[in-house]
N, C-alpha and C positions, 0 to 999 in steps of 0.2 A: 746301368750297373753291370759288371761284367765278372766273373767269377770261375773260376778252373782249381784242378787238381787230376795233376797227371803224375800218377805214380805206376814206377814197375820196379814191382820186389820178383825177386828171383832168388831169394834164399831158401831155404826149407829148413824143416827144424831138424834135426838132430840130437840123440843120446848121448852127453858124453861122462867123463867120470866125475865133473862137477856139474850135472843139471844138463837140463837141454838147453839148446842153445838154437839161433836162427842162424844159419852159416851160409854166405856166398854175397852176392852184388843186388843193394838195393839203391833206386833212384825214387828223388819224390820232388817237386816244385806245384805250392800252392799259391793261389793269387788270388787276390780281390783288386776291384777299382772300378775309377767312374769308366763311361762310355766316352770317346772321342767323336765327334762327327764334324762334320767342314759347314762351315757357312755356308749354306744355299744363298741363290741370287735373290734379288729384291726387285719385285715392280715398282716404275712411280710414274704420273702421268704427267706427259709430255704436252707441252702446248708450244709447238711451232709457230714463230710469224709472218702472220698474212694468211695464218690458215684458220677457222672456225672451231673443227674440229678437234679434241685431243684424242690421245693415243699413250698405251703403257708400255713402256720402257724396261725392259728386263735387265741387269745389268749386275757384277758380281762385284763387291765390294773392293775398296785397295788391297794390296798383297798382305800386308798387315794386320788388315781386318777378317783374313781369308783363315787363322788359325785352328787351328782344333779345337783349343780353348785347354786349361790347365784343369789337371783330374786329382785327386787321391790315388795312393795309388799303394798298397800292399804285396811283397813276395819275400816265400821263403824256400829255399833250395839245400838237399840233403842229398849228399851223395855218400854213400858208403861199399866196401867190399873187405869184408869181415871174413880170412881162412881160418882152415882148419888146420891144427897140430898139434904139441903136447909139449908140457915143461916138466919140470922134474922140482917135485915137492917132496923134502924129507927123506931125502936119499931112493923116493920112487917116480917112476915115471907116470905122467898121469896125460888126458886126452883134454884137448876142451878147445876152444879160441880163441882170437886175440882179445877183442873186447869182454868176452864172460871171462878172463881173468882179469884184468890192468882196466876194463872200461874202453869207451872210446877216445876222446882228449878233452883238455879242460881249455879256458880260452877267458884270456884278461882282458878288456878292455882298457885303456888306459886314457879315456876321451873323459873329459871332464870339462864342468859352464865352463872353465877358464877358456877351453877351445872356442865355445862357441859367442863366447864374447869376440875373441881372435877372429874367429869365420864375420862374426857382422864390422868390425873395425876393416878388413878385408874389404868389405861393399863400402865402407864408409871413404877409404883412400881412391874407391874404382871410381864412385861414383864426382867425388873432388879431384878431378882429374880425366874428368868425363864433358864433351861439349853438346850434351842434352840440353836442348831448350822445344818446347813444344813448336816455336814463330821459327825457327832455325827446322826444324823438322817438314817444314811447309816449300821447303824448296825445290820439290819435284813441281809445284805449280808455279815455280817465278814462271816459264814460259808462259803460262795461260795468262797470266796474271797481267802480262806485257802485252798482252795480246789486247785486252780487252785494255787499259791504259791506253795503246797506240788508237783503236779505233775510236776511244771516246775524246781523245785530244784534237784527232784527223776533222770528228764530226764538229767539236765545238766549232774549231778555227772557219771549217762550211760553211755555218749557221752561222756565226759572229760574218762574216764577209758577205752572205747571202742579203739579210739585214739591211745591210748598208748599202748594196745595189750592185755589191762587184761580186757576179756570178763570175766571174775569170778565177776573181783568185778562190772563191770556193772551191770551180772546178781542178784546179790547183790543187788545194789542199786534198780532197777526195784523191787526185791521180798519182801522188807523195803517197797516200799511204799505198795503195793498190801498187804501184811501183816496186816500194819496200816488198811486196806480198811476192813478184815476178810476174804481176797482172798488168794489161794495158786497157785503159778505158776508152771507149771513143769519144768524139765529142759534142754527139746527140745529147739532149738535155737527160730522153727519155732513157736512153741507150746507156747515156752517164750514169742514170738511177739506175736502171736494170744490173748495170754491167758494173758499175762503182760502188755505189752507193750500199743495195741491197748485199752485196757480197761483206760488206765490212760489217753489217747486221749480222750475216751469219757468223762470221767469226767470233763476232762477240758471244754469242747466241750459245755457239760449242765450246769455249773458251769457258764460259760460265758452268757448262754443264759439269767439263772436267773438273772447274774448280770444287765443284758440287760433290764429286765423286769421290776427290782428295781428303774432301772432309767429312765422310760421311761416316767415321768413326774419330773415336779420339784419340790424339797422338799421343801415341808412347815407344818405349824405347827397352829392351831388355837389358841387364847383365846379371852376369854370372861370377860364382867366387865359389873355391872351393878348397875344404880342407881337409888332408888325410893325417893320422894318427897313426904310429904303427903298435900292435897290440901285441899278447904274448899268449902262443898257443904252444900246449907240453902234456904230456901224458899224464890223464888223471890218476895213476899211481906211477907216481916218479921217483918210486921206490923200488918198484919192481922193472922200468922201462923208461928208455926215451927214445926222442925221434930225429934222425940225420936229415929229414929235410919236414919242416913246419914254417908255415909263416901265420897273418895276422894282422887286420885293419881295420879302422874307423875311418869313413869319408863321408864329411859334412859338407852337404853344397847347397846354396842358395841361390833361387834366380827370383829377383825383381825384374817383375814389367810395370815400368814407372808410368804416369802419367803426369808426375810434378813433382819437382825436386827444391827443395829449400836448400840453399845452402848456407844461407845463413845459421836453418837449423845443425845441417852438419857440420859447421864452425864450432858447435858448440854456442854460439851467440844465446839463442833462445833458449837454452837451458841453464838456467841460475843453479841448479841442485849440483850439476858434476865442476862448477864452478868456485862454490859456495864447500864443497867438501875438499877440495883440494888447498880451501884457505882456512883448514881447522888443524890445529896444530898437533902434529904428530899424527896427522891423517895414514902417513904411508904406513908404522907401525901396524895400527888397525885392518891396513889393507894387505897383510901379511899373513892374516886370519881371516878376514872376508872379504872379497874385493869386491869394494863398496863401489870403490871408484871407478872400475871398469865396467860393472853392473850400469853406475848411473850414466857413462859414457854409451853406451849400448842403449839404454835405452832412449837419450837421447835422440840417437839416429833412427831410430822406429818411432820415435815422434815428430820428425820432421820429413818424412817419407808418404809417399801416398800411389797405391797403384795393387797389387797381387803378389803376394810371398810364394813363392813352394819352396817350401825346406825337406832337403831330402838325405837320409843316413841312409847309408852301406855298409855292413859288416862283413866281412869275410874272414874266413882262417881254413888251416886244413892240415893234415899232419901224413906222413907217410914213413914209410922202412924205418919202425922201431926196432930198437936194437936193445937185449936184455941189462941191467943195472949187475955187473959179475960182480961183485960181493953178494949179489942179492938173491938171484936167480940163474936159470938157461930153458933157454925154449925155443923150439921147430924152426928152422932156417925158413919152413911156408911161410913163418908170422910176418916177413920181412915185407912180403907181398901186402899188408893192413895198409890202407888208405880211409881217409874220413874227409869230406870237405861241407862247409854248410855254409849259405851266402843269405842273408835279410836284408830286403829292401822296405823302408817307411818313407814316402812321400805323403807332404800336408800340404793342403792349398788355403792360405787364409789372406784378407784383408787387411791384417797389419802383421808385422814382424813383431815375432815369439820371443820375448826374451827373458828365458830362467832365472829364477833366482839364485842370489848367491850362494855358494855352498858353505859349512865354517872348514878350516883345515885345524886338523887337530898339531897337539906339537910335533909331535911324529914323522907329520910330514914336513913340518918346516926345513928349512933347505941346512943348518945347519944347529949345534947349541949355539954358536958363537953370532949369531943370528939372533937366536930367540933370546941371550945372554943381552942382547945392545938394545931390544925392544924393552927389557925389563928395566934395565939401568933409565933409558929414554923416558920412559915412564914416573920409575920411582924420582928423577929429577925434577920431573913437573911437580910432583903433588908433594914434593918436602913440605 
């Protein structure tokens, strides 16, 4: 577990004719999360042939297997520089700051499930359009894999010809394969074994090990999807101020590290429910108020999935050079100098993919009357 907080305030407090106030540049970033460490190597005991004795093997896992491994992971980041100056209240001048009058700023998010249904149909299109297969993942060992094929074929054909009394064509087959290698055998029986024979044992021998090494975790595959939202950040009294440069986001991002992928399941095949609601009549109406159907599509895909989620949100916003509301107010050309910005990170690491429930949307938000007008007619048709 790992955990910080590294703040430097450099404000001091001050009197002014509304209250004291903290005035000047503070900074703060707080964090939690797991610990990161690398895969250490692994012993395993080796038994060489034609030797007695074994021996351990140290040796570091595939590149793949070499990861840090996925954490939790929490941060939040505050930056502010709050001057000093004065506005003029009631035909008098008065002292104070930007934020002890107007506040710092206010900040809308505008991310809702409907997104994060969106962010998993996102993995859903990557990953139907993705040529992840575990037996397809295996292809950095077709060489070994040939290797050991070649010398168990080279050996049969030996043995089958040995048998039957034609040592020619065995030694044949033997100096075919050693050939193919860029090796030459001589054509001593013993010399043959030494120099032929025994070599194409070993090949097999480290052939095998590599195979051993390739597979000494389980294959998988990562992606990634990610979705931003842009937000609205404005001055918490926008009555009295606003700001000539603010911005504002939500960024949702998902990394699956698969280890098996249904596609069937991401067809939708194996799920009757988002199938089954798509064939109830006037389903879409209902899903104009709660989307039933994107809900059950979603969760679909997180049931036909299998491997490690990390779901990660981003917020940011920030606001700078407020400018007074003149029917409202006037204050210090210093204030202009006010900056605020604050950034939240939440990382989750879970076993299956998260998927919220639906939310209802009230009328309000519906996109239109003329909208909610054709829902109710749709409606009162059915149930005359």
């Amino acid at each position: 577990m790992t955990t910080g907080n590294d703040t430097q305030d450099l404000r001091v407090l001050v009197s002014y004719d509304n209250g004291s106030q903290l005035t000047g540049t503070y900074w703060s970033r707080v964090w939690s999360g797991g610990d990161s460490a690398p895969t250490p190597p692994s012993s395993s005991n080796v038994y060489p042939p034609g030797q007695e004795l074994t021996r351990s093997n140290w040796s570091r896992p595939p590149r793949r297997g070499r990861g840090k491994g996925e954490h939790a992971y929490d941060m939040t980041l505050v930056s502010l520089y709050n001057p000093a100056g004065w506005y003029y209240s009631s035909g008098s001048q008065k002292s104070s700051t930007y934020s002890g009058l107007a506040g710092n700023c206010a900040y809308y998010s505008k991310w809702t499930v409907q997104d994060d249904y969106k962010l998993i149909s996102q993995l859903k299109e990557l990953l139907l359009g993705s040529d992840f297969n575990p037996a397809v993942s295996l292809a950095e060992a077709n060489q070994a894999l040939g290797t050991i094929f070649g010398v168990a074929r080279a050996l049969d054909g030996a043995i089958s010809h040995a048998r039957r009394g034609n040592f020619a064509a065995a030694a044949k087959s033997v100096a075919g394969y050693e050939r193919g290698q860029g090796r030459k055998v001589p054509a001593n029986l013993h010399l043959g074994y030494q120099y032929g024979v025994k070599p194409m044992l070993s090949d097999a021998y480290n052939a095998a090990k590599t195979v051993a090494h390739l597979t000494s975790v389980p294959m998988q595959k990562s992606y990634t999807v990610k979705r931003t939202v842009r937000g609205v950040a404005e001055s918490a009294a926008p009555s009295l101020s606003y700001f000539s440069a603010a911005y504002g986001s939500d960024t949702g991002k998902i990394k699956a590290v698969l280890k098996e992928v249904s596609t069937v399941g991401l067809l939708g095949l194996a799920n009757p429910a988002s199938i089954i609601w798509e064939k109830v009549p006037y389903s879409f109406v209902v899903d104009w108020f709660v989307p039933i159907g994107a809900f059950l599509d979603a969760r679909g895909v997180a049931q036909s999935l299998t491997g490690t989620f990390v779901t990660t949100r981003v917020t940011k916003f920030g606001v700078a050079n407020p400018h007074p509301v003149p029917a409202s107010i006037k204050f210090s050309p210093s204030w202009s100098e006010f900056r605020y910005r604050s950034v939240t990170v939440k990382r989750t690491v879970s076993s299956s993919l998260q998927v919220p429930l639906p939310s209802i949307k009230p009328l309000s938000k519906m996109l239109s009357w003329t909208r909610a007008a054709s829902a109710v007619a749709l409606l009162t048709q059915r149930h005359r």
